[in-house]
C-alpha positions in Angstrom: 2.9 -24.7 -48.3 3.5 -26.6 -51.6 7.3 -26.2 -50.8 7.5 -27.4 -47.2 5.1 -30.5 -48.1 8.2 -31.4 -50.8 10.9 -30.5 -47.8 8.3 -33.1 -45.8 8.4 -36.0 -48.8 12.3 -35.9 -49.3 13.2 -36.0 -45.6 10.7 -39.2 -45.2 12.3 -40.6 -48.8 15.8 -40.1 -47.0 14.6 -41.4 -43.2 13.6 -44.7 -45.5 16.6 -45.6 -47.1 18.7 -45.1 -44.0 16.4 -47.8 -42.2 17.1 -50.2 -44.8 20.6 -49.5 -45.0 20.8 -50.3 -41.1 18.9 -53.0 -41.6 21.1 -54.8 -44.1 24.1 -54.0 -41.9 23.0 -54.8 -38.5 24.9 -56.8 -36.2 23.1 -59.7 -34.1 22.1 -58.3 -30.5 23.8 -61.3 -28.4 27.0 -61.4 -29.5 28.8 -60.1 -26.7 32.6 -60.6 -25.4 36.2 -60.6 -26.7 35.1 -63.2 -29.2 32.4 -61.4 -31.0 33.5 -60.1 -34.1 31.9 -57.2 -36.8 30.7 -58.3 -39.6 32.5 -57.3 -43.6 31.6 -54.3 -45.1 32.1 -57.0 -48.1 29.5 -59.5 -47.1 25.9 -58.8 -45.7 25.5 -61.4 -42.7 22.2 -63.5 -41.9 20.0 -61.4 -39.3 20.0 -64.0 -36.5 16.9 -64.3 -34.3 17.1 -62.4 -31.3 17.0 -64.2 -27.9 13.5 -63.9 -26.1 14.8 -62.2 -22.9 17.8 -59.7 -25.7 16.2 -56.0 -25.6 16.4 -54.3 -28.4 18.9 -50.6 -28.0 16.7 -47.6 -28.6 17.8 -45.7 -31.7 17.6 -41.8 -31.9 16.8 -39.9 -34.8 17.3 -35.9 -34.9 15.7 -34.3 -37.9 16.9 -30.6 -37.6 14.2 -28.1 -37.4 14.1 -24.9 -39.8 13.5 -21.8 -38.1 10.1 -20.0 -39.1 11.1 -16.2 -40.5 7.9 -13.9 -40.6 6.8 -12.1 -44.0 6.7 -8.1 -44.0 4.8 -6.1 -45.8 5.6 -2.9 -44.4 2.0 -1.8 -43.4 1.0 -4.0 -40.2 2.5 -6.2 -38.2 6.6 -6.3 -37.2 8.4 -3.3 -37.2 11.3 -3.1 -39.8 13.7 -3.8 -37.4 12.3 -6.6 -35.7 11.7 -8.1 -39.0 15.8 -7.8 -39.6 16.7 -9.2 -37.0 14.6 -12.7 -36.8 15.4 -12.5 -40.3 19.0 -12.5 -39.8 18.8 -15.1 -36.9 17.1 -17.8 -39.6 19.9 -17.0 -41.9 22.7 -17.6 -39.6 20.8 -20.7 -39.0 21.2 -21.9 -42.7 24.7 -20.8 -43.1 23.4 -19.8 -46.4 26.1 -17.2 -48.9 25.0 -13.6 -49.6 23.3 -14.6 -52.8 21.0 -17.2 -51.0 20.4 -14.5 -48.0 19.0 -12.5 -50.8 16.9 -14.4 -52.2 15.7 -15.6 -48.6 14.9 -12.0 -48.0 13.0 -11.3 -51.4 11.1 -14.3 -50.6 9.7 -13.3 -46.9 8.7 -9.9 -48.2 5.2 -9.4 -49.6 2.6 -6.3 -51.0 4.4 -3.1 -51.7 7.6 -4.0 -50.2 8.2 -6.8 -52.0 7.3 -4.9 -55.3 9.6 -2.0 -54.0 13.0 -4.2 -53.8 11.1 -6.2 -57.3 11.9 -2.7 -59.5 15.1 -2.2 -57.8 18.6 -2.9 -59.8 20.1 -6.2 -60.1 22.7 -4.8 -57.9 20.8 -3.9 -55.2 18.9 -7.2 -55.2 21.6 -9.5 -55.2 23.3 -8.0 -52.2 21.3 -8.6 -48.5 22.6 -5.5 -47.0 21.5 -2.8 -49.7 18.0 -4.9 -49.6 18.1 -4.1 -45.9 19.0 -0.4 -45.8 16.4 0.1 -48.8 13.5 -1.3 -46.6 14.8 0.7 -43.6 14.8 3.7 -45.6 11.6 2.8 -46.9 9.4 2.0 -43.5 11.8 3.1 -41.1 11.9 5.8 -38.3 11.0 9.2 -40.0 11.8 11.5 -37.0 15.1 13.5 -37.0 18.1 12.6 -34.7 16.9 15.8 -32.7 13.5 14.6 -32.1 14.7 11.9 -31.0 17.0 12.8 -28.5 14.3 14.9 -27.2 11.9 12.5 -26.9 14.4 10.5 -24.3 15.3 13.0 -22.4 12.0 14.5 -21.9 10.7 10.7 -21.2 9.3 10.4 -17.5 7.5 7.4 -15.7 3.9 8.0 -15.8 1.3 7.7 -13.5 1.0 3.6 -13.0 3.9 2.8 -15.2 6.1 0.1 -13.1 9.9 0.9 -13.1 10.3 -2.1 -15.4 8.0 -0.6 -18.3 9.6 2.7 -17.3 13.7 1.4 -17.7 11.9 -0.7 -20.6 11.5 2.4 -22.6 14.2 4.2 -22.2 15.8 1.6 -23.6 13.7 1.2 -26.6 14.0 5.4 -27.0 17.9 4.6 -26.7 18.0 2.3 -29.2 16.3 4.8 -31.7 18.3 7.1 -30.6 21.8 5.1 -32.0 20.2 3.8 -34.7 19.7 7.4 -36.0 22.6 8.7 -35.2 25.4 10.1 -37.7 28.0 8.7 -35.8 28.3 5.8 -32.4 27.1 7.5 -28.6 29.8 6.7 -26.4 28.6 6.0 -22.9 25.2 4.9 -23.7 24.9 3.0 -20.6 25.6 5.5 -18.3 23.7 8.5 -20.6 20.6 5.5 -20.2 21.4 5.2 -16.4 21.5 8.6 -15.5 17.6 9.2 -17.1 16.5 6.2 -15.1 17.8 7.8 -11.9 16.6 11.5 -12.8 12.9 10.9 -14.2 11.8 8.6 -11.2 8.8 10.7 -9.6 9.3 9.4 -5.9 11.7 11.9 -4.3 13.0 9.7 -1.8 13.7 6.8 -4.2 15.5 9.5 -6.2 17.7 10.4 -3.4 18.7 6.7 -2.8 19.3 5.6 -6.3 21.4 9.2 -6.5 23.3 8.0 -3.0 23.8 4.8 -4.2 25.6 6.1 -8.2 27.8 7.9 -6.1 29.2 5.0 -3.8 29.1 3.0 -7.0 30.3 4.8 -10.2 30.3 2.6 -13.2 27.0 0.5 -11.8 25.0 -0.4 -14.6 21.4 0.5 -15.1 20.0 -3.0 -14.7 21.7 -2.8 -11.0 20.1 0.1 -10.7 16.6 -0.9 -11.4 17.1 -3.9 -9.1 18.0 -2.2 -6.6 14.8 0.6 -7.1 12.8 -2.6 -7.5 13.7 -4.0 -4.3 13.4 -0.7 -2.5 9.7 -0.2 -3.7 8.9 -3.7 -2.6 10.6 -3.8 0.8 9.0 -0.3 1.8 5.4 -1.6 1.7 3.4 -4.7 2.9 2.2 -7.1 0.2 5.1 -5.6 -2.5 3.1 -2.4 -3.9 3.2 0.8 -2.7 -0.7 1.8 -1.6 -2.1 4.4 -1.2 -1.2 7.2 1.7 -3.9 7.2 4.3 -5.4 10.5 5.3 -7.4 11.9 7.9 -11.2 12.7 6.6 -12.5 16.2 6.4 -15.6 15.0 8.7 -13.1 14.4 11.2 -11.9 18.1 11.7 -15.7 19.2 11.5 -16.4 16.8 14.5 -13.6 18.5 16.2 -14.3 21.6 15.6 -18.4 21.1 17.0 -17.2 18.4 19.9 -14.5 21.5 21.4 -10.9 19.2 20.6 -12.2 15.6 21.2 -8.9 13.6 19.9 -9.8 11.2 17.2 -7.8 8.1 16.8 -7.3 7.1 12.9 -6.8 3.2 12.7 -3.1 2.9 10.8 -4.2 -0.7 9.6 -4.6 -1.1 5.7 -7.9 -3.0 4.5 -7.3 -6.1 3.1 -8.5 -4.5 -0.3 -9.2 -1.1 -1.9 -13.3 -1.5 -2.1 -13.2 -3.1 2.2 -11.1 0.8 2.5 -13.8 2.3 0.9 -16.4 1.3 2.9 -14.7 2.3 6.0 -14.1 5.2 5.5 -17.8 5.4 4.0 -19.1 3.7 7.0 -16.9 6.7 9.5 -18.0 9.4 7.3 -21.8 8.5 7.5 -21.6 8.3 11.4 -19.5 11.6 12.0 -22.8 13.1 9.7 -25.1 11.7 11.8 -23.5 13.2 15.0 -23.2 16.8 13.8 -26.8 16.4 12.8 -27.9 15.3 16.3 -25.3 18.3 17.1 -27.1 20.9 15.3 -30.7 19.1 16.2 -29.7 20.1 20.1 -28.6 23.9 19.3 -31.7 24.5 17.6 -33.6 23.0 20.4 -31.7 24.6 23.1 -32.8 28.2 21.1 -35.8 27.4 20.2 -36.7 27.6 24.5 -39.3 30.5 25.7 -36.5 32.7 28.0 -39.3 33.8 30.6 -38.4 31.0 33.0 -39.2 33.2 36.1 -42.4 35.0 37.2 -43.9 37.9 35.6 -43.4 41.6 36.3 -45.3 44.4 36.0 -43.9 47.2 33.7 -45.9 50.3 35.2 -44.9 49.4 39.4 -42.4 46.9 39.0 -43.8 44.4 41.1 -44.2 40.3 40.4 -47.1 38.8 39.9 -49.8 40.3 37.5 -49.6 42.6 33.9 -49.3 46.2 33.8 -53.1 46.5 32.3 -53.8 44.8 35.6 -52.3 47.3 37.4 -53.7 50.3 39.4 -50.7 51.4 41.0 -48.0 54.3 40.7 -45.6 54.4 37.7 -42.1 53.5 38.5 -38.9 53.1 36.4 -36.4 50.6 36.3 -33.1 51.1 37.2 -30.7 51.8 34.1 -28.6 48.6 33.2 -25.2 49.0 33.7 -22.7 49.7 31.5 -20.7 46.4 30.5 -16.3 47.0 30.7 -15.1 47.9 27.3 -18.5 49.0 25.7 -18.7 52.4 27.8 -18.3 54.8 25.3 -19.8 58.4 25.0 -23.4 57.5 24.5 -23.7 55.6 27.9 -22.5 58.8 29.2 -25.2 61.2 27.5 -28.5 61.5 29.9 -31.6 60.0 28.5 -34.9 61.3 29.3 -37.4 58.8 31.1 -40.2 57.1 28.6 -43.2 56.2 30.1 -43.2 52.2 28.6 -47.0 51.3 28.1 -47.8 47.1 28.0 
């Protein structure tokens, strides 16, 4: 803070004398033509007023602005190697020489890594790039290269990743991946194009992004992703991909109790996911209520006495009063006929007459 309120004091000390140096020097606004001539550098002229209608020319003054590098500390906040590379961005700013670019870097470090590169040799110190590899050693990636190529290959697009966070990692796994490397991967960008193409879960997006690397052999993988991009928004209304509408279960129950009534499902999308909800709510509650009023008419149809007709005597046969009311001879009924496909050997046996008594 101290040090930039100092940077602050000199550049409004400098801004100063160059405003009275201009001012000593300045030529008089309204002279104008082949006649006017500039003044000595030997002699200072008189300021002249200016004329009441003369405008005075803006002046511009550009103070250049440093580029803010973060601190690391190697415990929270950037990474290593993001810290690297703003850090080398604000030094190319500064054109500063390798001693100065050490310094710069000792100076934005702070906590243990600052002590680690403090108790490290004068050699190491003084030169930027061992004070880099040190603290990549240091806080660094500690998986293998191994791990690491199995961590991209095996990387897939999850379940409500985009395919922009999706291509997004792969890149990031990628770049890992080189960085840990023993020696350079040679067709990285058709290694990272190829797992964009293979891990996408939609099988027909697959097959099209397959189609379309073999008309086109050296596309790259941001073509790719454009392209995927455009297909998943050109296939569905609004630009997403909803979700697959589906026939509900009450509708094959009503089908099954109705005897093959054809149900027409509406193929228009609700405006939003809770509107879908309740419609399908809303058709599930009435296809309820119908196979209870369903199953309230079976019940009632059963539930009917079966004597519809008059009644018959069991001891003479005859309509019209009970069998304890009777005082007539006993007759039998006729034996029932046998039924096609249920006349088996017991139908054929004789049975003896029972007297039935009421």
């Amino acid at each position: 803070m101290e040090d930039e309120l100092q940077e602050l004091r000199d550049l409004v000390g400098q801004l100063r004398a160059d405003n009275a140096l201009l001012r000593q020097v300045q030529t008089p606004v309204g002279l104008s033509g082949p006649d006017a001539t500039l003044p000595s550098t030997s002699t200072v002229p008189p300021v002249t007023p200016q004329p009441s209608g003369a405008v005075a020319p803006e002046r511009f003054v550009f103070v250049p602005r440093d580029r803010r590098c973060p601190k690391f500390n190697g415990k929270s906040g950037l990474r290593i190697d993001e810290w690297v590379e703003e850090a080398q961005a604000c030094m190319r700013v500064r054109y500063m020489s390798n001693a100065d670019q050490a310094f710069f870097l000792f100076d934005h470090l702070e906590g243990e890594a600052r002590e680690e590169i403090r108790y490290r040799s004068d050699l190491e110190r003084g030169d930027p790039d061992k004070i880099i590899k040190a603290l990549r050693d240091l806080y660094g990636c500690s998986q293998s290269y191994v791990a690491l190529q199995e961590a991209f290959f095996s990387r897939k697009q999850q379940e409500g990743e985009t395919l922009l966070e999706f291509s997004i990692a792969l890149m990031g796994l990628l770049e890992r991946v080189k960085n840990r490397a023993p020696q350079s991967i040679l067709n990285t960008e058709t290694l990272l194009r190829d797992q964009f193409v293979e891990h996408v879960p939609d099988s027909a997006l697959r097959r099209e992004l397959k189609q379309l690397v073999r008309r086109q052999p050296t596309i790259s993988l941001l073509e790719v992703r454009g392209e995927a991009i455009r297909w998943e928004q050109e296939g569905m209304p609004g630009g997403a991909r909803g979700r697959s509408q589906s026939v509900p279960l009450a509708y094959g129950l009503q089908y099954g109790v109705r005897g093959g009534t054809t149900v027409e499902v509406s193929r228009s999308s609700p405006q939003s996911e809770l509107s879908e909800l309740r419609e399908m709510w809303r058709q599930q509650q009435q296809q309820l209520n119908q196979l209870t009023q369903t199953l309230a008419r079976f019940q009632t149809s059963h539930n009917r006495s079966p004597h519809s007709g008059p009644v018959i005597c069991r001891r003479c046969q005859r309509p019209g009063y009970f069998a304890r009311d009777c005082d007539g001879e006993r007759r039998f009924p006729p034996p029932p006929q046998p039924t096609a496909g249920l006349y088996t050997a017991e139908n054929r046996r004789p049975r003896s007459p029972r007297p039935s008594e009421n």
